[in-house]
N, C-alpha and C positions, 0 to 999 in steps of 0.2 A: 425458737427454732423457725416457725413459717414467717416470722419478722424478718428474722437474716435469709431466708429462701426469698420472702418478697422484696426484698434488696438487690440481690444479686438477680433475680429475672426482670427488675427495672434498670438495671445496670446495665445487665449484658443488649438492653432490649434497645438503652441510651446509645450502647457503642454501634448494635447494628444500626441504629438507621443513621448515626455519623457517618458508618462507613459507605452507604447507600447513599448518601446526598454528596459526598466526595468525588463517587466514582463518573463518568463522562457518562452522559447519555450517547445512545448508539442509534444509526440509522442502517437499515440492508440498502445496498444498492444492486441492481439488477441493470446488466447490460445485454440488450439484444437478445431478450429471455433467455440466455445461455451462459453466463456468468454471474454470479452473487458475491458480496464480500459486503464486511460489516467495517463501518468507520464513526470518527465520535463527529457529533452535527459542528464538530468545531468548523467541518469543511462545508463547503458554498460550492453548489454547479455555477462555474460561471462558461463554456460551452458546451454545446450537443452537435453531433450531426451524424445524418444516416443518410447514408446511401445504397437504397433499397436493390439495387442494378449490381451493384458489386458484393453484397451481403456483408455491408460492411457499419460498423457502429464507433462512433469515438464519441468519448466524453471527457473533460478536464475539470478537476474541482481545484480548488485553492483555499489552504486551511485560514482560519482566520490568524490576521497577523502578532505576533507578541515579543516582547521586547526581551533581550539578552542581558545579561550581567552588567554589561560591556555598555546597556543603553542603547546598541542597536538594535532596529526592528527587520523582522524577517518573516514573510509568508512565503512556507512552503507549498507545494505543487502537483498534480499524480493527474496522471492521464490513465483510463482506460483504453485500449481499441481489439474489440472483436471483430473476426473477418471472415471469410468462408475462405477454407486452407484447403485445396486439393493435392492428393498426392504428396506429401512433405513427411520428413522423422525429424523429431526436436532438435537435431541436432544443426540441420541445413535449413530450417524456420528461422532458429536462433540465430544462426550465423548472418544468415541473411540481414534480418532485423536488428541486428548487433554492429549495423557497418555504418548509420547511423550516430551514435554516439564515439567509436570510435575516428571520427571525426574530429570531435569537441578536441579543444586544446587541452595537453597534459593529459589525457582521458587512459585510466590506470585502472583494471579488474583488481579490484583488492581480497574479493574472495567468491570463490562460486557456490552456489547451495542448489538440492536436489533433492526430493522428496523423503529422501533417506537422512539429509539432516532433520529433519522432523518440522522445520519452517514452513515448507510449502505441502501443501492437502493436496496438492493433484499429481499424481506418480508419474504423469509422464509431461514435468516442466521443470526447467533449469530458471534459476535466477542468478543476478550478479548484484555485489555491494561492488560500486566502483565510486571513481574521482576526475572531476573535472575540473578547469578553470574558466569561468565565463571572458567578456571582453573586459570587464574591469578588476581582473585579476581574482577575482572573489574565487576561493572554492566553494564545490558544488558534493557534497555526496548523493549519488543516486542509487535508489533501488530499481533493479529492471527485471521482472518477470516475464517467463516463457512458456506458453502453455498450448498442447496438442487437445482436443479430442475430438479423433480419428474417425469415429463413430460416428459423429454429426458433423465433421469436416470443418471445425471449429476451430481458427487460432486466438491465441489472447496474448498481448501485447501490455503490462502493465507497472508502470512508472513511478516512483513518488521522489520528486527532487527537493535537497534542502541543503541552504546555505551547510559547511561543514561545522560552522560554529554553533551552531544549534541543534545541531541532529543530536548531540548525544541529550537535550533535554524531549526529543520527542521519540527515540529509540524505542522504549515500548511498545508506544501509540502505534507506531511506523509496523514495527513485529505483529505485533495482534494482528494489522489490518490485513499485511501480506501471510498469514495462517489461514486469514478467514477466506481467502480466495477459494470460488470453489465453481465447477461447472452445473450444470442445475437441468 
Protein backbone atom coordinates (compact mmCIF):
# COMPACT_ATOMS: atom_id res chain seq x y z
CA UNK A 1 0.00 0.00 0.00
CA UNK A 2 2.62 3.01 0.72
CA UNK A 3 4.33 1.46 -2.58
CA UNK A 4 1.21 2.28 -4.64
CA UNK A 5 0.71 5.81 -2.31
CA UNK A 6 4.55 6.47 -3.28
CA UNK A 7 3.63 6.03 -6.93
CA UNK A 8 0.87 7.98 -7.38
CA UNK A 9 2.54 11.28 -5.27
CA UNK A 10 5.58 10.78 -7.83
CA UNK A 11 3.04 10.75 -10.50
CA UNK A 12 0.91 13.32 -9.69
CA UNK A 13 4.26 15.22 -8.54
CA UNK A 14 5.54 14.17 -12.64
CA UNK A 15 2.31 15.87 -14.09
CA UNK A 16 2.57 19.06 -11.99
CA UNK A 17 5.58 20.22 -12.77
CA UNK A 18 4.88 19.24 -16.67
CA UNK A 19 2.27 21.23 -16.28
CA UNK A 20 4.39 24.08 -14.75
CA UNK A 21 7.04 24.07 -17.37
CA UNK A 22 4.14 24.32 -20.10
CA UNK A 23 2.49 27.22 -18.84
CA UNK A 24 4.25 31.01 -20.26
CA UNK A 25 6.11 32.75 -17.90
CA UNK A 26 4.48 36.10 -16.88
CA UNK A 27 5.79 39.60 -16.52
CA UNK A 28 3.47 42.78 -14.74
CA UNK A 29 3.78 45.76 -16.60
CA UNK A 30 3.05 49.10 -14.93
CA UNK A 31 2.31 52.26 -16.94
CA UNK A 32 2.61 55.73 -15.47
CA UNK A 33 2.28 54.07 -11.82
CA UNK A 34 -1.42 53.99 -12.52
CA UNK A 35 -1.99 50.92 -14.60
CA UNK A 36 -0.87 47.31 -14.25
CA UNK A 37 -1.59 44.19 -16.41
CA UNK A 38 0.19 41.00 -16.69
CA UNK A 39 1.46 39.49 -20.24
CA UNK A 40 3.65 36.34 -21.20
CA UNK A 41 7.48 37.68 -21.78
CA UNK A 42 6.53 36.31 -25.20
CA UNK A 43 6.12 40.35 -25.75
CA UNK A 44 9.27 42.89 -26.25
CA UNK A 45 9.02 46.92 -25.42
CA UNK A 46 9.98 48.06 -28.54
CA UNK A 47 8.69 51.87 -27.68
CA UNK A 48 8.31 54.35 -24.67
CA UNK A 49 7.38 57.82 -24.34
CA UNK A 50 6.29 60.20 -21.80
CA UNK A 51 5.23 63.38 -21.75
CA UNK A 52 5.58 64.66 -18.48
CA UNK A 53 3.59 68.39 -19.47
CA UNK A 54 0.58 66.51 -20.64
CA UNK A 55 0.60 63.69 -18.07
CA UNK A 56 0.64 61.54 -20.63
CA UNK A 57 2.40 57.73 -20.93
CA UNK A 58 2.52 55.50 -24.28
CA UNK A 59 4.09 52.24 -24.50
CA UNK A 60 4.00 49.50 -27.53
CA UNK A 61 5.18 46.05 -27.19
CA UNK A 62 5.31 43.43 -30.06
CA UNK A 63 4.82 39.79 -29.24
CA UNK A 64 7.38 37.60 -30.58
CA UNK A 65 6.65 36.45 -34.15
CA UNK A 66 5.39 32.78 -34.92
CA UNK A 67 4.27 31.01 -37.77
CA UNK A 68 0.56 29.79 -38.86
CA UNK A 69 -0.52 26.50 -40.25
CA UNK A 70 -0.67 28.27 -43.56
CA UNK A 71 3.34 28.88 -42.96
CA UNK A 72 2.80 32.46 -42.68
CA UNK A 73 4.43 34.60 -39.95
CA UNK A 74 2.75 37.06 -37.88
CA UNK A 75 3.81 39.42 -34.89
CA UNK A 76 1.08 40.83 -33.09
CA UNK A 77 0.89 44.30 -31.46
CA UNK A 78 -0.77 46.21 -28.14
CA UNK A 79 -0.23 49.75 -27.32
CA UNK A 80 -0.77 51.09 -23.96
CA UNK A 81 -1.59 55.05 -23.37
CA UNK A 82 -2.24 56.60 -20.08
CA UNK A 83 -3.28 60.17 -19.98
CA UNK A 84 -4.57 62.76 -17.44
CA UNK A 85 -8.58 62.85 -18.54
CA UNK A 86 -10.35 65.86 -16.97
CA UNK A 87 -13.80 66.08 -16.77
CA UNK A 88 -15.03 63.19 -19.23
CA UNK A 89 -17.83 59.85 -18.47
CA UNK A 90 -16.57 56.64 -20.44
CA UNK A 91 -18.94 57.16 -22.63
CA UNK A 92 -17.64 60.51 -24.58
CA UNK A 93 -13.64 59.28 -23.71
CA UNK A 94 -14.59 56.40 -25.76
CA UNK A 95 -16.22 57.92 -28.30
CA UNK A 96 -13.91 60.19 -28.69
CA UNK A 97 -10.88 57.79 -28.84
CA UNK A 98 -12.95 55.44 -30.88
CA UNK A 99 -12.94 57.92 -34.11
CA UNK A 100 -9.53 56.69 -34.69
CA UNK A 101 -9.96 53.28 -35.73
CA UNK A 102 -13.04 53.98 -37.08
CA UNK A 103 -11.08 55.37 -39.82
CA UNK A 104 -9.30 52.07 -40.72
CA UNK A 105 -10.70 50.64 -43.75
CA UNK A 106 -13.76 48.09 -43.54
CA UNK A 107 -13.37 48.86 -39.61
CA UNK A 108 -16.46 46.82 -38.12
CA UNK A 109 -17.48 46.58 -33.82
CA UNK A 110 -17.95 42.96 -33.84
CA UNK A 111 -18.76 43.03 -30.19
CA UNK A 112 -18.63 45.42 -27.12
CA UNK A 113 -17.65 44.14 -23.53
CA UNK A 114 -18.09 45.97 -20.14
CA UNK A 115 -17.16 45.12 -16.82
CA UNK A 116 -20.34 43.06 -16.32
CA UNK A 117 -19.23 40.69 -19.00
CA UNK A 118 -16.72 39.65 -16.63
CA UNK A 119 -13.63 40.37 -19.22
CA UNK A 120 -12.56 43.61 -17.96
CA UNK A 121 -11.61 44.27 -13.97
CA UNK A 122 -12.22 47.94 -14.10
CA UNK A 123 -16.22 48.74 -13.73
CA UNK A 124 -16.04 51.88 -15.25
CA UNK A 125 -14.47 50.75 -19.05
CA UNK A 126 -15.86 49.60 -22.25
CA UNK A 127 -13.83 47.51 -24.70
CA UNK A 128 -14.50 46.59 -28.42
CA UNK A 129 -13.52 43.21 -30.39
CA UNK A 130 -13.55 44.88 -33.84
CA UNK A 131 -12.13 44.39 -37.65
CA UNK A 132 -10.12 45.91 -39.85
CA UNK A 133 -8.41 45.76 -43.34
CA UNK A 134 -4.95 47.21 -43.50
CA UNK A 135 -3.34 48.62 -47.04
CA UNK A 136 -2.57 45.05 -48.27
CA UNK A 137 -5.88 43.76 -47.77
CA UNK A 138 -4.95 41.61 -44.69
CA UNK A 139 -7.41 41.53 -41.91
CA UNK A 140 -6.73 42.88 -38.66
CA UNK A 141 -8.74 41.90 -35.46
CA UNK A 142 -8.27 44.37 -32.70
CA UNK A 143 -8.87 44.62 -29.18
CA UNK A 144 -9.56 48.18 -27.79
CA UNK A 145 -9.89 49.01 -24.29
CA UNK A 146 -11.49 52.03 -22.45
CA UNK A 147 -10.75 52.87 -19.05
CA UNK A 148 -12.03 56.05 -16.61
CA UNK A 149 -10.60 56.60 -13.13
CA UNK A 150 -12.12 59.63 -12.19
CA UNK A 151 -10.57 59.71 -8.94
CA UNK A 152 -7.02 60.27 -10.16
CA UNK A 153 -8.25 61.88 -13.41
CA UNK A 154 -6.81 58.89 -15.35
CA UNK A 155 -7.75 57.55 -18.87
CA UNK A 156 -6.37 54.34 -20.45
CA UNK A 157 -6.29 53.64 -23.85
CA UNK A 158 -5.35 49.89 -24.61
CA UNK A 159 -4.84 47.95 -27.81
CA UNK A 160 -3.69 44.53 -28.97
CA UNK A 161 -3.92 44.01 -32.80
CA UNK A 162 -3.45 40.66 -34.78
CA UNK A 163 -3.55 39.53 -38.05
CA UNK A 164 -7.29 37.77 -38.14
CA UNK A 165 -5.75 34.55 -39.01
CA UNK A 166 -3.98 33.99 -36.00
CA UNK A 167 -5.93 35.52 -33.27
CA UNK A 168 -7.83 32.52 -32.64
CA UNK A 169 -4.38 30.69 -31.76
CA UNK A 170 -3.59 33.59 -29.32
CA UNK A 171 -7.37 34.07 -28.02
CA UNK A 172 -6.54 33.15 -24.49
CA UNK A 173 -3.09 34.71 -24.19
CA UNK A 174 -5.17 38.01 -25.69
CA UNK A 175 -8.17 37.23 -22.77
CA UNK A 176 -5.94 36.82 -19.69
CA UNK A 177 -3.99 39.81 -20.62
CA UNK A 178 -7.14 42.16 -21.11
CA UNK A 179 -8.74 40.54 -17.42
CA UNK A 180 -5.62 41.49 -15.93
CA UNK A 181 -5.97 45.25 -16.75
CA UNK A 182 -6.14 46.98 -13.60
CA UNK A 183 -5.67 50.61 -12.26
CA UNK A 184 -3.19 50.47 -9.16
Amino acid sequence: MKFFFSICVLVFGLVCNAQTNNNPEFQTITVRKAVSYKQSIDWSKTSSQQDKKRGLEIITYTRKEFSLTSGKKIAPTQSCIVESVRNSDIKSYSSANLAFFKKQTDFKIQKIITHNDGLLSIPYAIGYWATYSDAKGIIHKVIIVHALNSNKGIGLQFFIDCPEDGFSDLETEITDIIRSIQFI
